[in-house]
Short mmCIF file of the C-alpha atoms (twelve columns), coordinates in Angstrom:
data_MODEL
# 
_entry.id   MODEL 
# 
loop_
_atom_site.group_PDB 
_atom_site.id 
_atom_site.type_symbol 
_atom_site.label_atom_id 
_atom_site.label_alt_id 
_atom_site.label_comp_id 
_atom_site.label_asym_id 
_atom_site.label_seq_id 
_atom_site.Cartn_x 
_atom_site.Cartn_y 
_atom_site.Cartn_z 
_atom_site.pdbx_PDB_model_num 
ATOM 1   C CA . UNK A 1   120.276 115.911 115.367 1 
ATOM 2   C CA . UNK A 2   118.097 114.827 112.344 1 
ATOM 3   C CA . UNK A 3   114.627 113.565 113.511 1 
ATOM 4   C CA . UNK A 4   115.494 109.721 112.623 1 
ATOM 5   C CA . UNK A 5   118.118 109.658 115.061 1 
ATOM 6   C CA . UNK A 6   115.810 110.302 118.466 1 
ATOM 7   C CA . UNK A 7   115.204 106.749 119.279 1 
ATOM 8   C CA . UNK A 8   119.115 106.116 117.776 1 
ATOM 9   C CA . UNK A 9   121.331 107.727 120.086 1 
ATOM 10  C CA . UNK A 10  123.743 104.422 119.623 1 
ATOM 11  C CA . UNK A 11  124.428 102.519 116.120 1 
ATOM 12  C CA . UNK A 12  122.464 99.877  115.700 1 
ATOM 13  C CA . UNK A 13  123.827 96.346  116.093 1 
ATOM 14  C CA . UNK A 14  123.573 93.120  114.599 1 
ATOM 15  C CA . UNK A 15  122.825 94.142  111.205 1 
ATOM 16  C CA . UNK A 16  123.740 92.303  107.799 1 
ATOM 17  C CA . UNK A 17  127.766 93.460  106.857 1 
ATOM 18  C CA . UNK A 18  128.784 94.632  103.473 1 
ATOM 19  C CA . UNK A 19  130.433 92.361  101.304 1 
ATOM 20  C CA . UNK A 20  127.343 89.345  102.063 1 
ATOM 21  C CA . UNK A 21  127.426 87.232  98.407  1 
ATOM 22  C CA . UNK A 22  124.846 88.264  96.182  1 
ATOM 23  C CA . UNK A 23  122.790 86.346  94.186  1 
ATOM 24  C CA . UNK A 24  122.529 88.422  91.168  1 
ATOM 25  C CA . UNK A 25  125.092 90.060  88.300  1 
ATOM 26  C CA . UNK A 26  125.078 93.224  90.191  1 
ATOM 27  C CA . UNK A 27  126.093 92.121  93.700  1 
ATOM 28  C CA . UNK A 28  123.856 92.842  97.142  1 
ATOM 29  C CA . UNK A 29  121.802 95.898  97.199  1 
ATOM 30  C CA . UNK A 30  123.051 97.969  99.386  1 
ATOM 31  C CA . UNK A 31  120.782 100.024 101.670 1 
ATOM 32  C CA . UNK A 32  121.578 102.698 104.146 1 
ATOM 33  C CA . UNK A 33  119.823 102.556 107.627 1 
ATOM 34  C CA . UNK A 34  119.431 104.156 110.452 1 
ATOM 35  C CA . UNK A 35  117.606 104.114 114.036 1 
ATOM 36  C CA . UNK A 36  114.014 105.225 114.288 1 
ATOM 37  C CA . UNK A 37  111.046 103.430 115.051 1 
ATOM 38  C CA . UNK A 38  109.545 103.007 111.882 1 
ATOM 39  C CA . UNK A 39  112.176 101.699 110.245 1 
ATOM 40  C CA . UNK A 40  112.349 98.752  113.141 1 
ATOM 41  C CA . UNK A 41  110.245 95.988  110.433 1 
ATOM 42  C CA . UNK A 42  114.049 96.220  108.439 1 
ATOM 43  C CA . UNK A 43  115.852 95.625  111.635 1 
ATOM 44  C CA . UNK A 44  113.322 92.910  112.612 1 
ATOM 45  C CA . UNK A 45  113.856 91.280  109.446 1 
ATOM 46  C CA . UNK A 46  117.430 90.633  110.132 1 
ATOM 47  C CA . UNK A 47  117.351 89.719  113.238 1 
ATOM 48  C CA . UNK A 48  115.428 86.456  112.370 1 
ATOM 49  C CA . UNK A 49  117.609 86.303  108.846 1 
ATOM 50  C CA . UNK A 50  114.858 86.808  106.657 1 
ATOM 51  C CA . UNK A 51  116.324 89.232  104.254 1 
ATOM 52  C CA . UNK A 52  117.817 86.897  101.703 1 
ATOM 53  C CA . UNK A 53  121.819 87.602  100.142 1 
ATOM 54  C CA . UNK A 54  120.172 89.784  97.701  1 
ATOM 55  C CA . UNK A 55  119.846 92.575  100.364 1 
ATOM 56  C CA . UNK A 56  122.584 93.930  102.371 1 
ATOM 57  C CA . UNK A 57  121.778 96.253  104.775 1 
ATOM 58  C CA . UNK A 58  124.034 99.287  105.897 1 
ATOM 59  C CA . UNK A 59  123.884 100.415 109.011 1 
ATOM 60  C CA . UNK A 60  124.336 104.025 110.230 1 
ATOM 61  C CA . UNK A 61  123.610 106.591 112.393 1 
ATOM 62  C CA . UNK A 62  121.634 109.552 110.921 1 
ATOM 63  C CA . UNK A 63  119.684 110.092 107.540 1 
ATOM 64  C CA . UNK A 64  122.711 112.830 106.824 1 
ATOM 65  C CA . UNK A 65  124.709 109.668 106.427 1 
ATOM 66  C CA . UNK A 66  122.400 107.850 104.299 1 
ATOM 67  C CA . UNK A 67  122.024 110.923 101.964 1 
ATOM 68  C CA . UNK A 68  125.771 111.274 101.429 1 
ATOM 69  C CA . UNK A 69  125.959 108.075 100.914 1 
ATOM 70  C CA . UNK A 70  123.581 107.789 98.378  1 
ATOM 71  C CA . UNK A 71  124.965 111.172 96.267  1 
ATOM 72  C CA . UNK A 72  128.479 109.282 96.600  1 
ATOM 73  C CA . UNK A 73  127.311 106.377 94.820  1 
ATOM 74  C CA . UNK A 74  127.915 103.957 98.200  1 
ATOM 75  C CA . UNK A 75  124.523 103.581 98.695  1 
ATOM 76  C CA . UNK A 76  121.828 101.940 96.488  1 
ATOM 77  C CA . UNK A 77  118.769 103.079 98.141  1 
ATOM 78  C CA . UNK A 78  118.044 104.209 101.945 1 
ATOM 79  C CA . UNK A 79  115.194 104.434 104.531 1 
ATOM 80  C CA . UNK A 80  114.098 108.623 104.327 1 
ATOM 81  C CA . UNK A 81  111.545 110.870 105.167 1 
ATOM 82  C CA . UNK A 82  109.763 112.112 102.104 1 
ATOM 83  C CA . UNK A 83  111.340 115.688 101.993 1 
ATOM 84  C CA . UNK A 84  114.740 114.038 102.553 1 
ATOM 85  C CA . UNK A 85  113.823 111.680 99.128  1 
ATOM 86  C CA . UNK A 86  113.686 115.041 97.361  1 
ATOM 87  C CA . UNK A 87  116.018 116.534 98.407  1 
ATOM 88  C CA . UNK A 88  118.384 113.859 97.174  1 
ATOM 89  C CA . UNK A 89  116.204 114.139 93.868  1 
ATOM 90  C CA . UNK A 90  117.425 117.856 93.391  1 
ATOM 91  C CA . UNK A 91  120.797 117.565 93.906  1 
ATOM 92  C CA . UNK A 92  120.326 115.672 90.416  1 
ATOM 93  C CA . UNK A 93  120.289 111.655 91.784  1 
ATOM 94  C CA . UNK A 94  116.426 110.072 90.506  1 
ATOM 95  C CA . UNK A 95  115.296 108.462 93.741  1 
ATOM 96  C CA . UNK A 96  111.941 106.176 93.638  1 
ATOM 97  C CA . UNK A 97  109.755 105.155 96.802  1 
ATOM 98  C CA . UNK A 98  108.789 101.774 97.233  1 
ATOM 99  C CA . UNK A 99  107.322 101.544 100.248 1 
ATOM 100 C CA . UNK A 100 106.229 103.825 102.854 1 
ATOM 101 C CA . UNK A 101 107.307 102.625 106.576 1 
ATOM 102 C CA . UNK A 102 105.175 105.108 108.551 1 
ATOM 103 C CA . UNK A 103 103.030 107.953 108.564 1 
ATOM 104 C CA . UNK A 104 103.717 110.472 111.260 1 
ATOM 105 C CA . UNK A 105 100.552 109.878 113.441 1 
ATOM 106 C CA . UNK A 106 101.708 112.851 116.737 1 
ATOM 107 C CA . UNK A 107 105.355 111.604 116.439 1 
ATOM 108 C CA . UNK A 108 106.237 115.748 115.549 1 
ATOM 109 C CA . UNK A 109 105.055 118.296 118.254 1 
ATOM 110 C CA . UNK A 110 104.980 121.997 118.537 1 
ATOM 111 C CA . UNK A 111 105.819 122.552 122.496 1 
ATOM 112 C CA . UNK A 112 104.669 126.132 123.542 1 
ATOM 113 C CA . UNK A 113 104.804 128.284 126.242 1 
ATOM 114 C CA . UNK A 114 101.274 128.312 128.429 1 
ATOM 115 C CA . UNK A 115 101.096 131.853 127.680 1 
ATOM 116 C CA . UNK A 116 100.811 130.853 123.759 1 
ATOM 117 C CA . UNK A 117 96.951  129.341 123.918 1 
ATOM 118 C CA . UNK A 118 96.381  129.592 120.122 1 
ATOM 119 C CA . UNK A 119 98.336  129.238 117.037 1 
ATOM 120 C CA . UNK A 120 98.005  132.662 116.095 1 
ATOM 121 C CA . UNK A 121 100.069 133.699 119.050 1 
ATOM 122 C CA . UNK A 122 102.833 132.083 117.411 1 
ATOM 123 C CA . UNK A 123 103.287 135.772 115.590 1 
ATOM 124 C CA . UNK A 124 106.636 137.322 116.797 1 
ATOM 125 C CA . UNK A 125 107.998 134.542 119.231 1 
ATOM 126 C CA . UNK A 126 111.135 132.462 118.895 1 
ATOM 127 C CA . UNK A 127 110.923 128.914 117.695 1 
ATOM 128 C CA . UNK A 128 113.648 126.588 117.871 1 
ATOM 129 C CA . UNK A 129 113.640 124.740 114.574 1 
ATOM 130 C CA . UNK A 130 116.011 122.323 112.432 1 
ATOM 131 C CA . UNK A 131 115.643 124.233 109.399 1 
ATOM 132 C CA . UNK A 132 117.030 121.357 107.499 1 
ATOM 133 C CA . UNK A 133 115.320 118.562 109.438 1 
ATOM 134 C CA . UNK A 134 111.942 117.352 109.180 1 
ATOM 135 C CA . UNK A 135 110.832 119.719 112.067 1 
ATOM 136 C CA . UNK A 136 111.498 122.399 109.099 1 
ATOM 137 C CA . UNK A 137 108.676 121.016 107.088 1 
ATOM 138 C CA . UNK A 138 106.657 120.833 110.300 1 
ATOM 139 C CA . UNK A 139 107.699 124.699 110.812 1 
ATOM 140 C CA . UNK A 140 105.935 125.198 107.499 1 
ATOM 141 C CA . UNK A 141 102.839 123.643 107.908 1 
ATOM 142 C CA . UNK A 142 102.236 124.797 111.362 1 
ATOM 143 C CA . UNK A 143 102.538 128.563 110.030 1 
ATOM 144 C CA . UNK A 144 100.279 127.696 106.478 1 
ATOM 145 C CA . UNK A 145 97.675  126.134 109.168 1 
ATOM 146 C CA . UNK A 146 97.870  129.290 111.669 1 
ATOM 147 C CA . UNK A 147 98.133  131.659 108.635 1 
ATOM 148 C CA . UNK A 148 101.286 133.686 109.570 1 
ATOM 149 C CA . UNK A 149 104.270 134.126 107.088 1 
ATOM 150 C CA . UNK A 150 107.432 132.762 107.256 1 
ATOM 151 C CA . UNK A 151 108.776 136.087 108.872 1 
ATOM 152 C CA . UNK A 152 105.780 136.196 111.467 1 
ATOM 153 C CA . UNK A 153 108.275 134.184 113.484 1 
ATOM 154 C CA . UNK A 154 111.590 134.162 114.449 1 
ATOM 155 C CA . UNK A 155 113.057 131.097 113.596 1 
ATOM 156 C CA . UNK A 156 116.132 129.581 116.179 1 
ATOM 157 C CA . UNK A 157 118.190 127.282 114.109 1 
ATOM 158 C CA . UNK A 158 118.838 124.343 116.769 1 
ATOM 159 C CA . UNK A 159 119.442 120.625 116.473 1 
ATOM 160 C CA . UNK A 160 116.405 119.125 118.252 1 
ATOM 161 C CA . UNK A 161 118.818 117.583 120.415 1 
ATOM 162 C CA . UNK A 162 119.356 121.163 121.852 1 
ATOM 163 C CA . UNK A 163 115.786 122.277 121.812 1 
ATOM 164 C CA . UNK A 164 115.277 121.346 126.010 1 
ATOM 165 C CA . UNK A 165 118.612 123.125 126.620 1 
ATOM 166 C CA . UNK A 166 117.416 126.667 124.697 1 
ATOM 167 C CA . UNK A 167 114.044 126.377 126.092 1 
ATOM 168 C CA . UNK A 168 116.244 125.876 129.822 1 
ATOM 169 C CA . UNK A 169 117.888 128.891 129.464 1 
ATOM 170 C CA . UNK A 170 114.537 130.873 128.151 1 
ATOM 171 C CA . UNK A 171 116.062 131.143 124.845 1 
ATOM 172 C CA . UNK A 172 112.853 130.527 123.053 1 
ATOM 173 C CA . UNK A 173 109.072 130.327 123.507 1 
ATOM 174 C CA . UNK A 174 108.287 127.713 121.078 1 
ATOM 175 C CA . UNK A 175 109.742 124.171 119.893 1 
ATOM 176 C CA . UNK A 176 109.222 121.740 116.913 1 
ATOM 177 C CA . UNK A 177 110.277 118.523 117.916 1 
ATOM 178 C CA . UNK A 178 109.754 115.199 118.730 1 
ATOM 179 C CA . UNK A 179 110.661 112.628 121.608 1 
ATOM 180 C CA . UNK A 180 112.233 112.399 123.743 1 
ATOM 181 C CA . UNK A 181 112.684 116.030 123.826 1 
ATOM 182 C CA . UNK A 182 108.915 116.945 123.545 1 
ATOM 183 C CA . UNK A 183 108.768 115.465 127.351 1 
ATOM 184 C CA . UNK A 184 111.387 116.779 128.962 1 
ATOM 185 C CA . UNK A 185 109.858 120.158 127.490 1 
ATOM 186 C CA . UNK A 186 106.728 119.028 128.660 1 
ATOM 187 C CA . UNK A 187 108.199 118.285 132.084 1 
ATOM 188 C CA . UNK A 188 109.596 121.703 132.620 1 
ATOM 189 C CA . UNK A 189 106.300 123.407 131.578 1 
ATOM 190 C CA . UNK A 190 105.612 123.547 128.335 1 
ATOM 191 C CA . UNK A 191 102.574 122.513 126.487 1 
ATOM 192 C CA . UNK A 192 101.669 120.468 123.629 1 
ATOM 193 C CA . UNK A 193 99.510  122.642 121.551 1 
ATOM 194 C CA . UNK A 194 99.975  121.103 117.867 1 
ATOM 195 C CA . UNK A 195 101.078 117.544 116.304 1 
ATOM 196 C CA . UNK A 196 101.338 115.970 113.100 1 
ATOM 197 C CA . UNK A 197 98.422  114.117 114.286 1 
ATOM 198 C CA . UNK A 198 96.710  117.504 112.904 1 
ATOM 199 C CA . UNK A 199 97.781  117.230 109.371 1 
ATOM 200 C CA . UNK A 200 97.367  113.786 108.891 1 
ATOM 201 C CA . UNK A 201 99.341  112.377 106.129 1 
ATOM 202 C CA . UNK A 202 101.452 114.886 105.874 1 
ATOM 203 C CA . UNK A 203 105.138 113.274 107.178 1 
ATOM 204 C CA . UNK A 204 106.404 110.188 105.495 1 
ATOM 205 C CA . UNK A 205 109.321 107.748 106.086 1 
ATOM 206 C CA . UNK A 206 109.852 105.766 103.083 1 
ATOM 207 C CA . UNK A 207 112.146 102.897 101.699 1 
ATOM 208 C CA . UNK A 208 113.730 104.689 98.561  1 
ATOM 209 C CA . UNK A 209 115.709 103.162 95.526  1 
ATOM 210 C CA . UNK A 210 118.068 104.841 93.076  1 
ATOM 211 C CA . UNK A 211 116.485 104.102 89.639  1 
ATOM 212 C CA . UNK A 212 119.159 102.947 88.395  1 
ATOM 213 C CA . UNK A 213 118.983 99.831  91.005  1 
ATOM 214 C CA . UNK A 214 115.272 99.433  90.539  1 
ATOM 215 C CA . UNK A 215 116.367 98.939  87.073  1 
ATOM 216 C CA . UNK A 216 119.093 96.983  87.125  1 
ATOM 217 C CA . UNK A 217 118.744 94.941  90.687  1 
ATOM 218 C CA . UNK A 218 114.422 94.907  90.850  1 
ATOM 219 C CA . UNK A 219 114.741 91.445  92.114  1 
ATOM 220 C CA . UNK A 220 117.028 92.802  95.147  1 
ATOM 221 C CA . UNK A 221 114.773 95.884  95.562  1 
ATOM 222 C CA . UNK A 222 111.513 93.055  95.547  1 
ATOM 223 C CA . UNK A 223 113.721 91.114  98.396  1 
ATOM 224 C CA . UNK A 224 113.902 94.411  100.021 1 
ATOM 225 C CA . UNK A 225 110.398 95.097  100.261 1 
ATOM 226 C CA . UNK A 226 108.943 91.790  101.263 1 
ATOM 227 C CA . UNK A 227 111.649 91.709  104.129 1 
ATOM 228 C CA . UNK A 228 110.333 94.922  105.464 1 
ATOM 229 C CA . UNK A 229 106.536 93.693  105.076 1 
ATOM 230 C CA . UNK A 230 107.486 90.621  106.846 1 
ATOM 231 C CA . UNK A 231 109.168 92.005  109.873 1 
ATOM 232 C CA . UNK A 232 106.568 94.769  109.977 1 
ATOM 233 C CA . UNK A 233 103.937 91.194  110.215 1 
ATOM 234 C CA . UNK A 234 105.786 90.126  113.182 1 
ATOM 235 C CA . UNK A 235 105.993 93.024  114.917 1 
ATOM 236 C CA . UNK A 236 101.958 93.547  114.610 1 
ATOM 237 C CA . UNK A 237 101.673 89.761  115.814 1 
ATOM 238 C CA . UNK A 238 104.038 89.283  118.475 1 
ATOM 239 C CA . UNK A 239 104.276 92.910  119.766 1 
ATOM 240 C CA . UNK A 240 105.282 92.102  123.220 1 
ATOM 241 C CA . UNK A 241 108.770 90.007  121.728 1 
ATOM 242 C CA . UNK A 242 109.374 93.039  119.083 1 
ATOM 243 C CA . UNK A 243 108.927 95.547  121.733 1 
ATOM 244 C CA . UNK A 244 111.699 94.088  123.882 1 
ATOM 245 C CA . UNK A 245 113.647 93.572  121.237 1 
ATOM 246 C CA . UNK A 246 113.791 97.391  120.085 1 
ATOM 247 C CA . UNK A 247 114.297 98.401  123.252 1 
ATOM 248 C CA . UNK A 248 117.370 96.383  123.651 1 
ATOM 249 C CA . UNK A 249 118.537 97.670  120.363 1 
ATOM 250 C CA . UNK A 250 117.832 101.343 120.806 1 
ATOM 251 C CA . UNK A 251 119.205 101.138 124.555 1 
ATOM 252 C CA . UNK A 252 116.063 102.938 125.683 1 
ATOM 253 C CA . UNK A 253 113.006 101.390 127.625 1 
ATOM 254 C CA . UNK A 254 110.275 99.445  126.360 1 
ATOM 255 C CA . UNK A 255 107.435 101.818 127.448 1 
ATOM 256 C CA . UNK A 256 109.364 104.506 125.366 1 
ATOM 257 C CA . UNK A 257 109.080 102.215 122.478 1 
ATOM 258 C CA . UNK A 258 105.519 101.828 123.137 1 
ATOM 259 C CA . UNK A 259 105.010 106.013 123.224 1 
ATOM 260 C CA . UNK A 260 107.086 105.961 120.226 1 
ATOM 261 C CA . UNK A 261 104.792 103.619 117.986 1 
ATOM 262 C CA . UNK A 262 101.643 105.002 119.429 1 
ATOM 263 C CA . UNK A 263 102.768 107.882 117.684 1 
ATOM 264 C CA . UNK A 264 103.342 106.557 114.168 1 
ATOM 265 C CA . UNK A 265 101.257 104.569 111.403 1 
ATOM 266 C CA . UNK A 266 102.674 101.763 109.994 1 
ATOM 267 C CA . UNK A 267 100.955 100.971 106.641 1 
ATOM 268 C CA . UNK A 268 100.019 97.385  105.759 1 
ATOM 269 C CA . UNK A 269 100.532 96.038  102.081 1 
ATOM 270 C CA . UNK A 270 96.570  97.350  101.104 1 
ATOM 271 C CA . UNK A 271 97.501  100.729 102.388 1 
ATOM 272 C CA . UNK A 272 101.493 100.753 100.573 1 
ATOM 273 C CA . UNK A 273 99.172  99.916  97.679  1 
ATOM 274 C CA . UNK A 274 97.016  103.454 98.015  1 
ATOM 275 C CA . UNK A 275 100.061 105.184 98.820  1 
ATOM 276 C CA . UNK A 276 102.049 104.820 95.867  1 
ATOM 277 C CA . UNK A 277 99.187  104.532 93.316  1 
ATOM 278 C CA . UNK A 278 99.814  107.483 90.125  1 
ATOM 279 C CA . UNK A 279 98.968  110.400 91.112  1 
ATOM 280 C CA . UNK A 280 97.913  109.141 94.968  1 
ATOM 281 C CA . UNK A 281 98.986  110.332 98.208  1 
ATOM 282 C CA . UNK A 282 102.682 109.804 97.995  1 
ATOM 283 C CA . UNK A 283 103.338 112.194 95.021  1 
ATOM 284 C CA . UNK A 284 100.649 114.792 95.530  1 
ATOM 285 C CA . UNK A 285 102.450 115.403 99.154  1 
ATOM 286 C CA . UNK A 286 105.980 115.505 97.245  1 
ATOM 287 C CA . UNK A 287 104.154 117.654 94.428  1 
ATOM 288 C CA . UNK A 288 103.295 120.330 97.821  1 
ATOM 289 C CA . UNK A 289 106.513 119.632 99.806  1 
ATOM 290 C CA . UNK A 290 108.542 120.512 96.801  1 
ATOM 291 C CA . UNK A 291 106.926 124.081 96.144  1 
ATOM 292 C CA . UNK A 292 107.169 124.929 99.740  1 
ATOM 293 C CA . UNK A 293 111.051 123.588 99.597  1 
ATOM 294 C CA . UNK A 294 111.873 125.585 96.835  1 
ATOM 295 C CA . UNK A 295 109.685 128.500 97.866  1 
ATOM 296 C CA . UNK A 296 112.134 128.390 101.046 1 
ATOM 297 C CA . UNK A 297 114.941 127.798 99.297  1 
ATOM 298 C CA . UNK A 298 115.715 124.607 101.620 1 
ATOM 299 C CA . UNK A 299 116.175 123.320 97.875  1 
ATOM 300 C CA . UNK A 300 117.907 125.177 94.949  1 
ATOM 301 C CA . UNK A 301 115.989 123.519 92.075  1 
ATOM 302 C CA . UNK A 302 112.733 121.663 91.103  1 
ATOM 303 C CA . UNK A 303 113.488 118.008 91.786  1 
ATOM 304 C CA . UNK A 304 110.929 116.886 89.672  1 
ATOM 305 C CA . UNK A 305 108.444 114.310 91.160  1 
ATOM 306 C CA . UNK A 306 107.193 112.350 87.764  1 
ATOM 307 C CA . UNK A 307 107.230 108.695 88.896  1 
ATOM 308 C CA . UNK A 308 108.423 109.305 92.183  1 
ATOM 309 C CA . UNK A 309 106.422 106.500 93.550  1 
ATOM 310 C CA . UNK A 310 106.744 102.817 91.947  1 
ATOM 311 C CA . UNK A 311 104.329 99.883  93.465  1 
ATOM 312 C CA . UNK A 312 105.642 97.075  91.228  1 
ATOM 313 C CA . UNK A 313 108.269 96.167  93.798  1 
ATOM 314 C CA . UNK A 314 105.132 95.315  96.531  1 
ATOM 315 C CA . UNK A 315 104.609 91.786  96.620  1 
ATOM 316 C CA . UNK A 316 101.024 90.278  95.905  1 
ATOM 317 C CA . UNK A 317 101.124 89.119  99.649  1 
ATOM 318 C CA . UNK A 318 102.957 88.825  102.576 1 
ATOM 319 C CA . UNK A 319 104.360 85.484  103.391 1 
# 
């Protein structure tokens, strides 16, 4: 299960259909999204039908979707993590960020054993990983932070949504993952001995355009933007309504939804603005993401990160 599905175990409803009239040359832009938390300002947005014609959104289930369906040419853009935006860059398809959605603030865990008190001890025990998720980046920090090599470990290939199951069965000492499987870990005695809280600005979700719709539909990809800024305005001002409101969507309940944005940053317009500055924060974490992808081989060739971030499309302010 990738990361962005754990609060979307059921497809998210009430979003804008395909086909809505556009009000440029080029038709509605169509963006591919999926259920996690941080994404929730998009989903906000439509609820209260502020994303104009220009945008339509496209509703799935996992980021795997979104990716294929960006590569196929059915998507113009999608809501990603930051290694996910490059690894749709090196399969050859330019991919530009226009707005970070959240900042991993604790959201990814490492769940240990009690016997592991130290990341050292990590040496020579089995950790179930998604090699190909997000918890495979966080794999590769936690070892560059403990100083072990990748074959220190011994790395259990697992969807995160089988992580509680493996660690049931005493499959495997450690666990990257996230909620809700960090607590059911937690509740059958493991401990929380590492987050992403620890390498702060390290995990990104991001809204991400093709360039060829930034070029040809920036007026769309400007709609897109302002939408999310707008819906991420009402759920800092009226948290108690957008917390109910998620909760119905994602079918879980509203204190999870509270754990689950305690956990995550969600940048303001002054913050998208540092973010995505040349040569800021955005592509210097791409820049390191994409040596230790290719280092890893999760990627098979340099996607190339020049003007990876774009912060024309950020409005002057939010309405």
């Amino acid at each position: 299960m990738q990361r962005r599905e754990f609060l979307g175990l059921s497809i998210a409803a009430g979003l804008s259909a395909a086909g809505l009239p556009g009000c440029s040359d080029s038709g509605p832009l169509r963006f591919g999204i999926h259920p996690w938390v941080g994404y929730e300002p998009l989903y906000l947005a439509d609820d209260f039908n502020w994303l104009p014609p220009t945008v339509g959104l496209k509703p799935g289930t996992s980021a795997k979707e979104s990716m294929e369906g960006l590569l196929s040419g059915a998507l113009d853009g999608a809501a990603l993590t930051l290694d996910e935006v490059i690894r749709v860059r090196s399969r050859g398809l330019e991919l530009v960020v226009v707005a970070v959605a959240d900042v991993s603030a604790g959201a990814d865990v490492l769940m240990v054993k009690p016997s592991i008190p130290e990341l050292s001890a990590l040496k020579g025990q089995r950790i179930a990983v998604e090699l190909e998720g997000v918890s495979g980046i966080m794999l590769m920090e936690i070892l560059e932070v403990a100083g072990l090599g990748q074959n220190d470990v011994v790395k259990v290939d697992l969807p995160v949504s089988r992580h509680a199951e493996a660690w049931a069965r005493g499959e495997v000492d450690a666990s990257v993952c996230y909620e809700p499987t960090a607590s059911v870990i937690e509740n059958a005695g493991g401990v929380r001995l590492f987050d992403s809280s620890d390498i702060p600005e390290t995990i990104f979700d991001v809204l991400a355009v093709t360039r060829e719709a930034a070029d040809r539909n920036a007026r769309a990809v400007r709609d897109l933007v302002i939408g999310h800024f707008t819906g991420l305005q009402h759920l800092v001002r009226s948290m108690h309504d957008s917390v109910y409101r998620i909760a119905t969507r994602q079918r879980i309940s509203p204190d999870e939804v509270r754990a689950a944005l305690a956990n995550v940053m969600l940048p303001d317009l002054a913050a998208n603005q540092r973010y995505l500055s040349a040569a800021g924060p955005i592509e210097a974490m791409a820049k390191s993401l994409s040596r230790l992808m290719l280092s890893e081989g999760m990627i098979d060739q340099n996607p190339g990160i020049q003007s990876l971030s774009d912060p024309s499309f950020l409005p002057a302010r939010v309405p």
